[in-house]
C-alpha positions as CSV (number, residue, x, y, z in Angstrom):
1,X,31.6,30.7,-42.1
2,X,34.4,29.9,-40.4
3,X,34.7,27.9,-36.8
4,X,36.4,28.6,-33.8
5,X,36.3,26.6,-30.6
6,X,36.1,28.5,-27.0
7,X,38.0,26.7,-24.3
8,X,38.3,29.4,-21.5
9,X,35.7,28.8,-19.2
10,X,34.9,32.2,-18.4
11,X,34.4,32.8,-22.4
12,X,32.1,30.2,-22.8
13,X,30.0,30.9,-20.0
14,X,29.6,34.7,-21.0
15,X,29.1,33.5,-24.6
16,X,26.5,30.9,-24.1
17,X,24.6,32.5,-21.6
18,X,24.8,35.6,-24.4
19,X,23.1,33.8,-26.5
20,X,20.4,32.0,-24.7
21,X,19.6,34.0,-22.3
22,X,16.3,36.0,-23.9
23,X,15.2,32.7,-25.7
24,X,12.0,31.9,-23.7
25,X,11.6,28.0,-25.0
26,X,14.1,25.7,-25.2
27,X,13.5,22.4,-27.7
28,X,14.9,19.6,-25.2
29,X,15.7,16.4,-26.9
30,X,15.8,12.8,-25.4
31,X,16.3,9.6,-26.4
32,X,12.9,7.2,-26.3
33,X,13.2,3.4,-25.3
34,X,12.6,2.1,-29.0
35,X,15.9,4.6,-29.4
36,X,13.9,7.2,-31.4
37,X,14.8,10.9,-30.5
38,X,12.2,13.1,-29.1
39,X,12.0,16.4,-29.0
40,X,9.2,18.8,-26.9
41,X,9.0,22.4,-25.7
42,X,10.4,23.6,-22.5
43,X,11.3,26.7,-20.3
44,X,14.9,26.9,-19.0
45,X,14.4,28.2,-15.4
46,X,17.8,29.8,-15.1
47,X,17.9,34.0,-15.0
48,X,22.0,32.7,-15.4
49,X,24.2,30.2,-16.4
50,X,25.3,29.0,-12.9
51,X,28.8,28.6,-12.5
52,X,28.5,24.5,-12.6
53,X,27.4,25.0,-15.8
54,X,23.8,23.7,-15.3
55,X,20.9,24.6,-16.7
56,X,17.5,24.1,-15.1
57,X,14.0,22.3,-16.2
58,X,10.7,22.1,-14.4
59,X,9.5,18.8,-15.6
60,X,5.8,16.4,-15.2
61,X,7.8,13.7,-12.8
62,X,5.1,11.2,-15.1
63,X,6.0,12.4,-18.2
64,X,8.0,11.0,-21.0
65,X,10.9,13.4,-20.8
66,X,11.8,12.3,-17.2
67,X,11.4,8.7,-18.1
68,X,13.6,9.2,-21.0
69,X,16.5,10.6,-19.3
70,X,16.2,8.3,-16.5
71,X,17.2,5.3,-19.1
72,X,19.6,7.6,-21.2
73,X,20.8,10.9,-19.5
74,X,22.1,12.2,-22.7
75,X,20.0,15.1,-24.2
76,X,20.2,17.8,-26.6
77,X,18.7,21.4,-25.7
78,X,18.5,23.8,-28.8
79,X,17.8,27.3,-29.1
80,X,16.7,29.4,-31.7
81,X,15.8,33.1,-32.1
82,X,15.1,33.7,-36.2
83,X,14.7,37.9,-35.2
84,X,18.5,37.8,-35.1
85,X,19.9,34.5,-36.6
86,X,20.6,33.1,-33.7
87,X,21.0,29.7,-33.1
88,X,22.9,27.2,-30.4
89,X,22.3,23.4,-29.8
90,X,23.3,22.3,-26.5
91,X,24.8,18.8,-25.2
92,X,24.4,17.4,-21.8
93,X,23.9,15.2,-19.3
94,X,20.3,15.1,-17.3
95,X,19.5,13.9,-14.5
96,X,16.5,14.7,-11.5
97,X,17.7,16.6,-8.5
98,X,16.1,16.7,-5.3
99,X,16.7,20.0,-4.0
100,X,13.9,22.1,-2.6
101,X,15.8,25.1,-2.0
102,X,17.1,25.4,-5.8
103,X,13.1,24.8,-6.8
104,X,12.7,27.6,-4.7
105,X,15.3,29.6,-6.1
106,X,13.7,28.8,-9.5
107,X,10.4,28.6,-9.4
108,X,7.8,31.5,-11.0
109,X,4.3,32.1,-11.3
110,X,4.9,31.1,-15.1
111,X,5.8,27.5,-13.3
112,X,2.4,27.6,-11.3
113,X,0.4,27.2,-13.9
114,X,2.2,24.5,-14.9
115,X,2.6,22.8,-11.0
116,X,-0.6,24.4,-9.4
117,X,0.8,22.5,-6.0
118,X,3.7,24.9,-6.2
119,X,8.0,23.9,-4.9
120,X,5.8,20.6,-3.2
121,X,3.6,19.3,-6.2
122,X,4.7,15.6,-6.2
123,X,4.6,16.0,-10.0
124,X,7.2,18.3,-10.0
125,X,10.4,16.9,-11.3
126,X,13.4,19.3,-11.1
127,X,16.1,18.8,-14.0
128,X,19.3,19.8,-14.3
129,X,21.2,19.9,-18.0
130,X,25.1,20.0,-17.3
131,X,26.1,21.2,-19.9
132,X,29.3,19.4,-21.9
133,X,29.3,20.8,-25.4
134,X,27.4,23.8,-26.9
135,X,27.7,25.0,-30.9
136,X,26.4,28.6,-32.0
137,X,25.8,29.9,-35.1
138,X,25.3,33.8,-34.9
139,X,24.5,35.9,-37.8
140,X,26.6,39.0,-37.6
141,X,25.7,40.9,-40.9
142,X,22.1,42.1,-41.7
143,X,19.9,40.6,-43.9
144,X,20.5,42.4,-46.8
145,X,23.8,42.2,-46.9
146,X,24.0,38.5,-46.1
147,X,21.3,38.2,-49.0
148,X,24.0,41.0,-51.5
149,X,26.7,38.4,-50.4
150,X,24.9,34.9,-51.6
151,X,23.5,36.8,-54.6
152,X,27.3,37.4,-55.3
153,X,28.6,34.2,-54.5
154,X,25.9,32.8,-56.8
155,X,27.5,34.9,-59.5
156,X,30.7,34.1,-59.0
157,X,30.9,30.5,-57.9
158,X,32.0,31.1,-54.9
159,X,30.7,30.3,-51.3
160,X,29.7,33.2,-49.4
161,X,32.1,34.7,-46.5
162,X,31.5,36.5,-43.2
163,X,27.8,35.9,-43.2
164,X,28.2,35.4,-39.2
165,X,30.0,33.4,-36.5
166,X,30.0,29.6,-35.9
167,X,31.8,28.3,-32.6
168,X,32.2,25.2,-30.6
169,X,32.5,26.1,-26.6
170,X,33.8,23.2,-24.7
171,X,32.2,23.3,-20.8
172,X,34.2,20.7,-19.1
């Protein structure tokens, strides 16, 4: 699999967005105070990739995550959908924003259950991800023939070729 990097911004935004878009859950990684990482289940809010390159989280404002990323803004947000070998890991900085209107641009019943005081639950944290760095892997061929190409590479030594499409998209 061969790696190509995506620079244009307009590329990377289509690309990533692509991608992640029909992923319903998101693994969102921080960093804990004894330094461990930490990784938990979340929704990305977002219908779009905005054009600040943000992505958006409904958080507990008492929960770990928050606390995390309010010692160490650096996170990781990875998505994966094994139906089509789809995979992208995400790089950014976090941070909680105080803006009711973008809550209410956000928000869902989904996010009700979830906030049952709605856009003005004081344990609603909103979170914005901008985004820095982003790596995909995106399986191209079907199954079978990515499973005819290994069984050949087995054979002959060689590692398999044109099983998919790896890129590193560069935000900022």
């Amino acid at each position: 699999m061969t790696t190509t990097t995506i620079t244009d911004p307009i590329l990377a935004h289509s690309t990533l967005w692509s991608l992640i878009k029909d992923i319903r859950f998101a693994m969102f990684t921080t960093r804990q105070a004894n330094g461990q990482l930490h990784s938990r289940p979340m929704t990305t809010q977002n219908s779009s990739l905005d054009e600040d390159s943000n992505l958006w989280f409904f958080m507990s404002r008492g929960g770990d995550p928050v606390a995390d990323l309010s010692a160490e803004p650096s996170v990781n947000v990875s998505y994966a959908d094994p139906d089509r070998d789809s995979y992208v890991s995400v790089s950014g900085t976090a941070s909680v924003v105080e803006d009711t209107a973008k809550k209410q641009q956000l928000w869902t019943k989904l996010a009700e259950a979830w906030f049952p005081g709605g856009i003005g639950d004081p344990d609603l944290a909103l979170v914005r991800v901008r985004i820095v760095h982003a790596n995909y892997w995106d399986m191209k061929q079907s199954k079978i023939v990515r499973l005819y190409q290994m069984a050949k590479a087995a054979l002959n030594g060689k590692p398999p070729t044109g099983l998919g499409e790896h890129a590193e998209i560069h935000i900022n």
